[in-house]
NUSETOR-999220 format. One line per field, with one value per residue (C-alpha): residue number from 1; residue in three letters; x, y, z. Coordinates in steps of 0.1 Angstrom, whole numbers, plus 5000, padded with zeros to 4 digits. Example, Ala and Ser with C-alpha at 12.3 -4.5 7.8 and 13.67 -1.06 7.14 Angstrom:
<rs>
resi = 1	2;
resn = ALA	SER;
px = 5123	5137;
py = 4955	4989;
pz = 5078	5071;
</rs>
This chain:
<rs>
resi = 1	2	3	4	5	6	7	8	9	10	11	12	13	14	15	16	17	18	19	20	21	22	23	24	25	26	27	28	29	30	31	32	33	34	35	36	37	38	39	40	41	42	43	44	45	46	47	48	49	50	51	52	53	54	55	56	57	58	59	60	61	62	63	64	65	66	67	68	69	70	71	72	73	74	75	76	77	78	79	80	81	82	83	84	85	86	87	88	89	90	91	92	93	94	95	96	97	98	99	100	101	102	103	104	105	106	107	108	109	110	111	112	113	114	115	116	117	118	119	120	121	122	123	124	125	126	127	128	129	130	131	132	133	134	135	136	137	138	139;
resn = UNK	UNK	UNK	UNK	UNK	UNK	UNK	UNK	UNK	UNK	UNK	UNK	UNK	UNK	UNK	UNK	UNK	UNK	UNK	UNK	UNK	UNK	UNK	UNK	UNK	UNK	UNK	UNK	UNK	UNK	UNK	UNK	UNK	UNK	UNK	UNK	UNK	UNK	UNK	UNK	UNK	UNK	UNK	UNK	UNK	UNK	UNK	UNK	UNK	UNK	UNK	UNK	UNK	UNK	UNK	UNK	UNK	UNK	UNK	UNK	UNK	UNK	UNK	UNK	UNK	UNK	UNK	UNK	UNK	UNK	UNK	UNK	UNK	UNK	UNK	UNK	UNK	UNK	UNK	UNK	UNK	UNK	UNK	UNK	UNK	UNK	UNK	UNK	UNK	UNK	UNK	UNK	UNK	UNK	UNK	UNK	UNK	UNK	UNK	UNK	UNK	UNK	UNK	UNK	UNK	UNK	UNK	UNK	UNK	UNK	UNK	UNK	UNK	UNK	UNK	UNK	UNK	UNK	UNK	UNK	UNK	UNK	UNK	UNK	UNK	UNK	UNK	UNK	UNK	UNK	UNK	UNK	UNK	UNK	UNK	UNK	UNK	UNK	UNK;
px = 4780	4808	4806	4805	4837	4855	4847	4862	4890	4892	4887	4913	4943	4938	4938	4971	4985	4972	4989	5020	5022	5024	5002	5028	5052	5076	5079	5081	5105	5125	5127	5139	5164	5196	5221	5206	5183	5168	5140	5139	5107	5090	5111	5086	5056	5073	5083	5045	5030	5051	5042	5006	5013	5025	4997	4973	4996	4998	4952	4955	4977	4952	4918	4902	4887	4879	4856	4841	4846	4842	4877	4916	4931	4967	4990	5003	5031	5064	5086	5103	5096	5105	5072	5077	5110	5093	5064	5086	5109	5084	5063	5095	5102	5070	5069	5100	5096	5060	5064	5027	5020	4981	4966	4978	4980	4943	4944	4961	4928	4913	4943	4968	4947	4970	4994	4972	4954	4983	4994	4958	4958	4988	4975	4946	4963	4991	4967	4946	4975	4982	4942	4951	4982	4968	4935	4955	4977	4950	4938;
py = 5039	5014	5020	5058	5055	5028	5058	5086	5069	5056	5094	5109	5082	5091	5125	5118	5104	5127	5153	5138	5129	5094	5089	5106	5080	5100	5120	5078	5068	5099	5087	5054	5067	5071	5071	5095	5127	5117	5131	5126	5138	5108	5104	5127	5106	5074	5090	5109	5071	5054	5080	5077	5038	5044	5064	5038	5011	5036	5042	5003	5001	5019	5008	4973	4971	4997	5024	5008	4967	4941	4930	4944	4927	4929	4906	4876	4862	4871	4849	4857	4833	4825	4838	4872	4877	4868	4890	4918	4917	4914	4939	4963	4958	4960	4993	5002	4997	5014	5040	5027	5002	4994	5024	5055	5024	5025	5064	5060	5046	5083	5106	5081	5060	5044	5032	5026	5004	4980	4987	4971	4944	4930	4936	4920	4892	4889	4886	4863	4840	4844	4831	4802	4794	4796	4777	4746	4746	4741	4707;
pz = 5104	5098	5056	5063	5088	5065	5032	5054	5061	5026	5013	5038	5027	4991	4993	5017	4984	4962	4982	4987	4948	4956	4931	4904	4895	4885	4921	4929	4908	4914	4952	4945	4921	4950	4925	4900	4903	4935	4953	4991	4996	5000	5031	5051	5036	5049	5089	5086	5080	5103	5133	5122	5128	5161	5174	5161	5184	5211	5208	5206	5241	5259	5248	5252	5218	5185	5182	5153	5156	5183	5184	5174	5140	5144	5121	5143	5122	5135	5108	5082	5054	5014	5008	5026	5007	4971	4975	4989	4960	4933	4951	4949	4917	4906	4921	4912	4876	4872	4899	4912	4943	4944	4961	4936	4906	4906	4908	4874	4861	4863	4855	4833	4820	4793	4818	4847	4826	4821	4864	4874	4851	4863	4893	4889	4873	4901	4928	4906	4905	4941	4949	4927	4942	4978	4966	4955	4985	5008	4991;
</rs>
């Protein structure tokens, strides 16, 4: 029951991106373009996620536990660290020069494959190098 709930959900956010063209990096790119030809629309993408976010803290406020797990996993870091700020900026730019973050990069693999290709193997080499990086700091 928990694979079939976790595939919905999975099926529901991509067609969210899908139909928000997030998964177009050009209607991307376009948004973070605020001194060009920029497209705002991504702005009701952004205030539609963040209200979606809220509801889930208001359904979290109210119940003791999940429908679907034993126990709430909420992020318990508060601080803002070096490493925060370095992922966030490479993460921006990343985004920012490809027009793809993770989710709609892999969507490239099926309907631009020639860049989304390149998008997931940095990806896949980035987070690669993170696992390293996080391996050797813990000896």
């Amino acid at each position: 029951m928990n694979a079939i709930i976790t595939l919905l959900a999975g099926l529901i956010f991509g067609l969210g991106l899908a139909f928000s063209e997030m998964t177009n990096p050009a209607v991307v790119i376009g948004f973070l373009d605020i001194f060009g030809d920029w497209n705002p629309s991504l702005i009701i993408v952004m205030a539609s996620a963040i209200a979606v976010g809220m509801l889930g803290y208001f359904i979290k406020s109210k119940q003791l536990r999940p429908f679907i797990a034993s126990k709430w996993q909420v992020p318990t870091l508060r601080q803002i660290d070096s490493k925060l700020i370095i992922g966030s900026v490479l993460f921006g730019i990343g985004w920012g020069l490809s027009g793809y973050c993770p989710g709609p990069g892999l969507t490239a693999l099926v309907n631009n494959f020639n860049e989304g290709i390149y998008f997931v193997g940095a990806l896949i080499i980035g987070s690669g190098a993170h696992f390293l990086q996080t391996k050797m700091s813990q000896k």
